[in-house]
Every structure is written in C-alpha cells, then in structure tokens.
LUMDOTI-773093 format. One record per residue: residue in one letter; x, y, z of N, C-alpha, C in turn; residue number from 1. Coordinates in steps of 0.1 Angstrom, whole numbers, plus 5000, padded with zeros to 4 digits. Example, Ala and Ser with C-alpha at 12.3 -4.5 7.8 and 13.67 -1.06 7.14 Angstrom:
// residues 2
 residu n.east n.north n.up ca.east ca.north ca.up c.east c.north c.up num
      A   5132    4943 5078    5123     4955  5078   5132    4967 5078   1
      S   5128    4978 5071    5137     4989  5071   5129    5000 5079   2
END
This chain:
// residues 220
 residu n.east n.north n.up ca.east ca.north ca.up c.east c.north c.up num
      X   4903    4876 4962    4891     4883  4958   4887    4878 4944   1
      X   4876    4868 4941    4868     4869  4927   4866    4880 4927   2
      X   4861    4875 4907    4850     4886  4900   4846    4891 4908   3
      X   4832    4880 4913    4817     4884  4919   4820    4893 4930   4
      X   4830    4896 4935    4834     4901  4946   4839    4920 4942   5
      X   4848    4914 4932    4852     4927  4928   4840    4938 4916   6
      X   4835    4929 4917    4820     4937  4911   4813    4943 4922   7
      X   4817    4941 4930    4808     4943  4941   4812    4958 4950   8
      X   4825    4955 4953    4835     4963  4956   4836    4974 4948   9
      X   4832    4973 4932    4829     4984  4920   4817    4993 4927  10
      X   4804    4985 4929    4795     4988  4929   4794    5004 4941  11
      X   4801    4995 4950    4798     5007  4964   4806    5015 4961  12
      X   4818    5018 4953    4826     5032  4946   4816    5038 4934  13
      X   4810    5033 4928    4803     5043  4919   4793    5049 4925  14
      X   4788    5059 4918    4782     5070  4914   4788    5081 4917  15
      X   4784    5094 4922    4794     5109  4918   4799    5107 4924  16
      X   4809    5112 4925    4825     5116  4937   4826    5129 4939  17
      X   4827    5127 4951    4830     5141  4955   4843    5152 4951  18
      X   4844    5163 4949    4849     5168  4944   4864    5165 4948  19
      X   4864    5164 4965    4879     5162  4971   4886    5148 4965  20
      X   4876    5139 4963    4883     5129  4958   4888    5132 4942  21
      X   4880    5137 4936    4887     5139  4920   4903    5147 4924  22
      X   4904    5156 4932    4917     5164  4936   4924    5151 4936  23
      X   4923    5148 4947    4932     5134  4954   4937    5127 4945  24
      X   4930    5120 4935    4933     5116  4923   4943    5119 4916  25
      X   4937    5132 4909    4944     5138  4900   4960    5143 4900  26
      X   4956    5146 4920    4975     5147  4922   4982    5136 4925  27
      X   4977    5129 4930    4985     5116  4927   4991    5111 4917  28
      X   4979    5108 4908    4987     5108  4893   4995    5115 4887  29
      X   5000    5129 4893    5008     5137  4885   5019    5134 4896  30
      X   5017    5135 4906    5029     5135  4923   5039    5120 4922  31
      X   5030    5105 4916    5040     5097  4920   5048    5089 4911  32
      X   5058    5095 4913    5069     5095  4901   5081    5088 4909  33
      X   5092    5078 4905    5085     5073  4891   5074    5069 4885  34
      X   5073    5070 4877    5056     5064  4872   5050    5056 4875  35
      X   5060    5044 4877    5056     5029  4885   5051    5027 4897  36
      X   5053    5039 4903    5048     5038  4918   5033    5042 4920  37
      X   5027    5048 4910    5013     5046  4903   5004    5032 4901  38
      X   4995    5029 4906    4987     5015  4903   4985    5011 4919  39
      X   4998    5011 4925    4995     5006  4940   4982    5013 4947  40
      X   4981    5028 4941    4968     5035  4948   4956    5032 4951  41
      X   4952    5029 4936    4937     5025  4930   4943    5004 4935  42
      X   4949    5002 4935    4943     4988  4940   4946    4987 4954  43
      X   4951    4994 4961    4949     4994  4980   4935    5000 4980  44
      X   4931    5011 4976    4920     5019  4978   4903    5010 4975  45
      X   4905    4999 4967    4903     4988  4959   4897    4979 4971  46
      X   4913    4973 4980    4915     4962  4986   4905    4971 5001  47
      X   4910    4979 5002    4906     4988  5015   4889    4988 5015  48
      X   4884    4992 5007    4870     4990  5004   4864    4973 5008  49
      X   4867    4967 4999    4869     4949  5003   4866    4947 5018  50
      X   4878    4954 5025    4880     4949  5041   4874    4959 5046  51
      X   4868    4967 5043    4865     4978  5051   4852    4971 5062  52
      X   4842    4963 5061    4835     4957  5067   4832    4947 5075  53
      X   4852    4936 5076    4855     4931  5086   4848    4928 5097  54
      X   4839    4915 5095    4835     4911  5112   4845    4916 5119  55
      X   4855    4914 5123    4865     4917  5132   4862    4929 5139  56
      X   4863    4940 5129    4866     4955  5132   4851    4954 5143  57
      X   4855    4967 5153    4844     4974  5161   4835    4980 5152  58
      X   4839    4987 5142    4832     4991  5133   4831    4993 5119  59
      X   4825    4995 5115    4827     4989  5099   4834    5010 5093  60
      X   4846    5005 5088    4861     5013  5086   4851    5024 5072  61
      X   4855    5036 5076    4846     5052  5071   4853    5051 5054  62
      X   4845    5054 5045    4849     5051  5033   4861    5061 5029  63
      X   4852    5076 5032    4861     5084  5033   4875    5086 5037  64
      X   4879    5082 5048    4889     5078  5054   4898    5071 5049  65
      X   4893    5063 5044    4900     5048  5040   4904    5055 5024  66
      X   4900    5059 5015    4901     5063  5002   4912    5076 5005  67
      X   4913    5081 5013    4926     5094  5014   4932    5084 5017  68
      X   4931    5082 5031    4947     5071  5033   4954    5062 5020  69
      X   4944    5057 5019    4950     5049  5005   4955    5056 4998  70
      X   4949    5068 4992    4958     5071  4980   4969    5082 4984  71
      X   4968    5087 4995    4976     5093  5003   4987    5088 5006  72
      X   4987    5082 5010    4998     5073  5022   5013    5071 5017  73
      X   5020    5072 5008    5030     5066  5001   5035    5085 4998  74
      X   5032    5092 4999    5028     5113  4993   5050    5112 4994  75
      X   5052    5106 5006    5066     5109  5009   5076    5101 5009  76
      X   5073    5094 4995    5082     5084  4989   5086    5079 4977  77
      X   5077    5097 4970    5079     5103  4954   5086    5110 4954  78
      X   5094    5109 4942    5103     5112  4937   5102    5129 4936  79
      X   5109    5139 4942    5103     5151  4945   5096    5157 4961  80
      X   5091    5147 4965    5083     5146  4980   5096    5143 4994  81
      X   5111    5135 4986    5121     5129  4996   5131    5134 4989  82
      X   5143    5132 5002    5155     5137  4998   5162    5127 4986  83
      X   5168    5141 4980    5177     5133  4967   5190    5127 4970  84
      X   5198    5130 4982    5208     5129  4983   5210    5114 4993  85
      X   5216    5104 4985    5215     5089  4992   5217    5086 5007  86
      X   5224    5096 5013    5225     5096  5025   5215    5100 5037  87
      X   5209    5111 5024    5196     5112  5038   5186    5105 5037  88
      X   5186    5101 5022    5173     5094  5020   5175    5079 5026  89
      X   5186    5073 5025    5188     5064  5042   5184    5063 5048  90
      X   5181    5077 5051    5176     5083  5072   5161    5081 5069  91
      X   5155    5086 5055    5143     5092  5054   5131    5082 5061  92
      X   5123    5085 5068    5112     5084  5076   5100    5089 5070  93
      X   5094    5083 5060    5086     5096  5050   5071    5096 5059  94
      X   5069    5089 5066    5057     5088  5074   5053    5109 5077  95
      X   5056    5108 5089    5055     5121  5093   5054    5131 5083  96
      X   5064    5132 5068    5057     5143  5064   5049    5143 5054  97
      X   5045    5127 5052    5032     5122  5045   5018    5127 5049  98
      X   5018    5126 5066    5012     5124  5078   5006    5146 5075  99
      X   5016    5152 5077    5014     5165  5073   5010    5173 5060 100
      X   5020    5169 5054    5013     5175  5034   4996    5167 5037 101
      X   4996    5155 5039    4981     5155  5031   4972    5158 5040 102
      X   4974    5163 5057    4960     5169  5063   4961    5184 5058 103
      X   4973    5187 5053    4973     5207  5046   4964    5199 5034 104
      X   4966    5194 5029    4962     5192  5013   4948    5189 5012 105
      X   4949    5177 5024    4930     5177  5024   4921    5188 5029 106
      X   4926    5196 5037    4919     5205  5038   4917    5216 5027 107
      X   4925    5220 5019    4923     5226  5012   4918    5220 4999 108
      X   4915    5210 4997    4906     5200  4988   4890    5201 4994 109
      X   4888    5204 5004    4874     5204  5013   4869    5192 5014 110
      X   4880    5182 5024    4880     5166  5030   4872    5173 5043 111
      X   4867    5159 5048    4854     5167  5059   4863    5165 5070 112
      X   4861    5176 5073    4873     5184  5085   4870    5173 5095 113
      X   4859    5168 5101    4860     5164  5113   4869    5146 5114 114
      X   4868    5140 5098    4874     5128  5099   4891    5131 5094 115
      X   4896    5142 5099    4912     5145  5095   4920    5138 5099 116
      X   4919    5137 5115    4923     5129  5127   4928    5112 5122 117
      X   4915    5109 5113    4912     5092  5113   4924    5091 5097 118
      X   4921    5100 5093    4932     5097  5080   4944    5099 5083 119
      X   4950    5107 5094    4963     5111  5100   4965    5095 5104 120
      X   4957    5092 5117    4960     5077  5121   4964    5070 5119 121
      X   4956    5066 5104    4958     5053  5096   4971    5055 5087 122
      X   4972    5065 5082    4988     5066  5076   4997    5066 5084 123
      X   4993    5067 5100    5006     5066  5107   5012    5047 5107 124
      X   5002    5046 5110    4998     5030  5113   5004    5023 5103 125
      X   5006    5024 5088    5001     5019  5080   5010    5007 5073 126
      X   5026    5010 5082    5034     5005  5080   5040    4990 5087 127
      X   5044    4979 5091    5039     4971  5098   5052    4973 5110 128
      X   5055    4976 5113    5065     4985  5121   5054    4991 5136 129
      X   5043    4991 5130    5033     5003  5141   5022    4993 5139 130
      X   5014    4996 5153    5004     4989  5152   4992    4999 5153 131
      X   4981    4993 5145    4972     5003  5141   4961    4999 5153 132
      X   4957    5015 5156    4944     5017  5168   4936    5019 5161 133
      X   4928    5022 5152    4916     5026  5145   4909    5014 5135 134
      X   4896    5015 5132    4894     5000  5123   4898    5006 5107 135
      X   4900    5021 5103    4911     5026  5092   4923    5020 5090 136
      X   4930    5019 5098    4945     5016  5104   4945    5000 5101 137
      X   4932    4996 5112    4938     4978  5107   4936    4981 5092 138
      X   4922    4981 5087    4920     4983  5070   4933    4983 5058 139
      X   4941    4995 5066    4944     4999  5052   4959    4990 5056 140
      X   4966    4988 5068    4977     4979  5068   4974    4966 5068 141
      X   4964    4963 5065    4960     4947  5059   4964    4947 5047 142
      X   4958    4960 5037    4955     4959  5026   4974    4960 5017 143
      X   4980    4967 5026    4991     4972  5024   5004    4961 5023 144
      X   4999    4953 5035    5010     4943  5036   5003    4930 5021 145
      X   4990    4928 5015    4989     4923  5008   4994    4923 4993 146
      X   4995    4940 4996    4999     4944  4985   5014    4940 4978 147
      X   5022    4935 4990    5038     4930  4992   5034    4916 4987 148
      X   5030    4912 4984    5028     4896  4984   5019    4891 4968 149
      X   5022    4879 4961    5016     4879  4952   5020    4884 4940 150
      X   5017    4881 4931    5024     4885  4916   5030    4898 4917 151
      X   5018    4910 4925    5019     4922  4923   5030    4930 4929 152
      X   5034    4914 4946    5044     4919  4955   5059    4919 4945 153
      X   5055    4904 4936    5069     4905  4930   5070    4915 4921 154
      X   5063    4918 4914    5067     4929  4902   5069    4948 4910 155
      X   5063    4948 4918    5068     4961  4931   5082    4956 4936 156
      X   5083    4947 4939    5103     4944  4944   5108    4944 4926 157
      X   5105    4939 4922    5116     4937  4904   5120    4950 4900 158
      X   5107    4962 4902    5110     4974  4893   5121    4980 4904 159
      X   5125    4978 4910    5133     4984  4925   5147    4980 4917 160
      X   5149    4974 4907    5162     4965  4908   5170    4975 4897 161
      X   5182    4980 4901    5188     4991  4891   5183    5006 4895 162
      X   5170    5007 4899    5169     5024  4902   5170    5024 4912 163
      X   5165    5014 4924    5170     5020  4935   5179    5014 4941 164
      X   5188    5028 4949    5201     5023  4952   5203    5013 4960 165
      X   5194    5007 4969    5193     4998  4979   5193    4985 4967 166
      X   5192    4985 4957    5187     4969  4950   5194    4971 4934 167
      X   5213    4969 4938    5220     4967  4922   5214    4959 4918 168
      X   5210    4946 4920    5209     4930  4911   5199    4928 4916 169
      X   5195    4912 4911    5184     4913  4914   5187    4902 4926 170
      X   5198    4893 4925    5198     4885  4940   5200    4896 4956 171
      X   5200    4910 4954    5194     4916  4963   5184    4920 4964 172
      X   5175    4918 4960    5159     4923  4957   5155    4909 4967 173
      X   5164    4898 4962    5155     4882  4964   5154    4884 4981 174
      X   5165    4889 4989    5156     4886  5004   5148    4892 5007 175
      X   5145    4903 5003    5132     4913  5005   5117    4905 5002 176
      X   5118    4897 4994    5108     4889  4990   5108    4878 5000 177
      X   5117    4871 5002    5120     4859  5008   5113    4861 5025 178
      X   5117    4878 5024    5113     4885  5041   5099    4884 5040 179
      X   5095    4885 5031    5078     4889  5034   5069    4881 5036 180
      X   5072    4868 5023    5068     4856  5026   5072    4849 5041 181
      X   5076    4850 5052    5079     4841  5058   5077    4853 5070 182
      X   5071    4864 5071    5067     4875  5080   5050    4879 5081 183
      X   5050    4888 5066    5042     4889  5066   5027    4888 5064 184
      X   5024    4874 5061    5012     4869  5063   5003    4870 5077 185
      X   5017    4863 5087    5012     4863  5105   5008    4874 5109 186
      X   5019    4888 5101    5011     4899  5108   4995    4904 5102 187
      X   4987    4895 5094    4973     4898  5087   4966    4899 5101 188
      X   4955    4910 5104    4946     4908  5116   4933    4905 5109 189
      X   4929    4907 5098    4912     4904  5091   4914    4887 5087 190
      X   4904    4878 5088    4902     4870  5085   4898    4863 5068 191
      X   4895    4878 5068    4891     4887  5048   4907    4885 5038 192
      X   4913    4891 5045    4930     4897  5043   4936    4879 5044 193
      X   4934    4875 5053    4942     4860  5055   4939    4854 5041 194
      X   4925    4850 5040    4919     4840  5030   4929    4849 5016 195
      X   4928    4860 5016    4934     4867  5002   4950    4861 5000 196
      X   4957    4863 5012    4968     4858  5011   4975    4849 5011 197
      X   4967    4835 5011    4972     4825  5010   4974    4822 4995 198
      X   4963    4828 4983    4966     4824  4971   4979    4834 4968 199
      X   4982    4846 4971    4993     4854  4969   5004    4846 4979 200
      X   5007    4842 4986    5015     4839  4993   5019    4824 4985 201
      X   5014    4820 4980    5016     4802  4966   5022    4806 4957 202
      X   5016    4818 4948    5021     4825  4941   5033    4829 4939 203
      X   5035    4839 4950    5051     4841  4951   5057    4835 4958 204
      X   5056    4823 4959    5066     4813  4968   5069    4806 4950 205
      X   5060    4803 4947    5062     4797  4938   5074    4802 4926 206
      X   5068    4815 4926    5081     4826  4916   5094    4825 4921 207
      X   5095    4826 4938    5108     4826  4939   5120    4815 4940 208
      X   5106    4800 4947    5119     4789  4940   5120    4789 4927 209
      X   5114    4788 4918    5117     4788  4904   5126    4797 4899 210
      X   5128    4811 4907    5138     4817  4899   5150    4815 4905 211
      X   5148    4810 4918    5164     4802  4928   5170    4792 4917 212
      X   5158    4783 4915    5162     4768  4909   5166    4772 4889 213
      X   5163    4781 4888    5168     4783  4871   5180    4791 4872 214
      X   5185    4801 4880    5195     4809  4881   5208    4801 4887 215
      X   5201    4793 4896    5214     4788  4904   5221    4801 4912 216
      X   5237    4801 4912    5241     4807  4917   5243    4823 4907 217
      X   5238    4822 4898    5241     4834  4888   5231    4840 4883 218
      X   5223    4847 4894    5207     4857  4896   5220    4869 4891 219
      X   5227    4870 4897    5233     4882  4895   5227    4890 4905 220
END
C-alpha cells in the first residue's frame, strides 16, 4: 500500500464516528494488555478498509462490520480476557469467547443489531485454520494473515520472545516466522492482499537469512 493509497483509505474513515465506534476504541485501548498487543487494531482495521472493495468479493465488505471485527477480534487473547494458568492457556481456544463478549458488548455499545451475525462470522473465520463464508471474513483474514508478514510480522513474533511461555529464545520464535513465510502467502484469496505481500514477504525473508547468517548457530 502507498501514500496515495493510504490517504485514501484515511479519507473514507473520516468525518464523525459513531458513538459505538468511540466505545470500541476506547476499550480496546484499555483491554489489550500487554500493551504491545495494541497497534495491530488500528492497522488491520486500516488494511480491512483497503480490501474491503475487492473485485473478487460478491460484494463490496460493510464498513461497519469490518471495523468491530478488526478491532474486536483478538478481545480473548488479553491478558485478563484468558486463562493464567499455562496449562490451560495451552488448551485456550480464544475464538468462541471473543465470538461472545463482543456481540454482549456491541450491543450494549448500540452496534446496529441487524449486522451482529456478520461480525460474529468474520471473527469466527478470521484465523487461517477456518475458511471464511462472508466477503467480512475473506477481508479481515486477508488482512490478518498480512499482518504476520513483513517488518511488522517480525517485530509481533520478537516481542513474544521471553514473555511468552511458548518462545524462551529467540531461535524458537525463528520457525514461527520461517512457518509463515513459506504458508502463508498461498493462503491470500484478494488479488489486493497478494500484490501487498509480496513486498512484506522480501522483507522478512530478508530479516531472517540475515539473522540465520550473523548468528550462526548461537541465536540463542
């Protein structure tokens, strides 16, 4: 995505917001903790906008929709939202009660009742595990798997390394990267999303031999 592009993408988010969106916001920013897990929001919500108009799609993907999912979608994988204890959080499946807190929450925000259904969907979808039936669904798991990829993919796997328990060092962080590059690109379905990921996909290809070839065997 250029500038000219993302000026553009500015353009159709401005002017007032509706009230449920300032809510949405505002708890986000206080709900996703650690802190770091903050930014992914506003730039899927971002990317989601972008793709929202896909030749591809049957129809061009409800803004509304797409802007809860986005900043929704992740609700059960804050710190406070999942279990503390390492063995269940193992188990944890945060979809489902992502899927639930934010149709209670959007309704009591006054999200327009009738598109509840389309935001449940797309958070179900959103994961690449599931394949998405709605043109929400493709949207926002385009936008999502992009988000894995590219400077931004690497610095979202780096902060993982020491707090979470899945990633002591960082040469366990590296196949998680190594996975995405060589996955998920193929699973892109927009033609929008592809063109994006081939500069992110150079990018971190590039970060990861360089940090193979400087480390050697002692990434630690």
């Amino acid at each position: 995505m250029d500038e000219a592009e993302m000026k553009t993408v500015e353009m159709k988010t401005a002017g007032a917001e509706a009230d449920w969106r300032r809510r949405v916001r505002e708890y986000i920013g206080e709900e996703a903790q650690p802190v770091d897990k903050f930014g992914h929001q506003p730039r899927l919500a971002r990317l989601c906008e972008y793709l929202a108009d896909a030749p591809e799609l049957a129809q061009t993907a409800d803004g509304d929709v797409l802007f809860a999912a986005a900043w929704m979608h992740d609700l059960g994988v804050f710190t406070g939202h999942r279990p503390s204890d390492p063995e269940a959080l193992a188990r944890w499946d945060h979809v489902p009660y992502t899927v639930e807190a934010t149709d209670r929450l959007l309704r009591e925000w006054g999200f327009p009742a009738e598109k509840l259904e389309a935001v449940s969907a797309a958070i179900r979808t959103h994961e690449t595990r599931y394949e998405p039936t709605t043109p929400e669904g493709v949207v926002l798991r385009d936008a999502d798997i992009l988000e894995q990829l590219g400077a931004v993919g690497v610095a979202r796997a780096l902060v993982k390394v020491g707090r979470d328990t899945r990633y002591r060092r960082l040469s366990e962080v590296m196949p998680g990267m190594e996975r995405a590059l060589e996955t998920l690109p193929e699973q892109l379905k927009l033609a929008r999303a592809r063109e994006m990921a081939a500069g992110r996909v150079a990018s971190m290809r590039a970060f990861v031999e360089a940090l193979k070839s400087e480390a050697g065997d002692w990434l630690g």
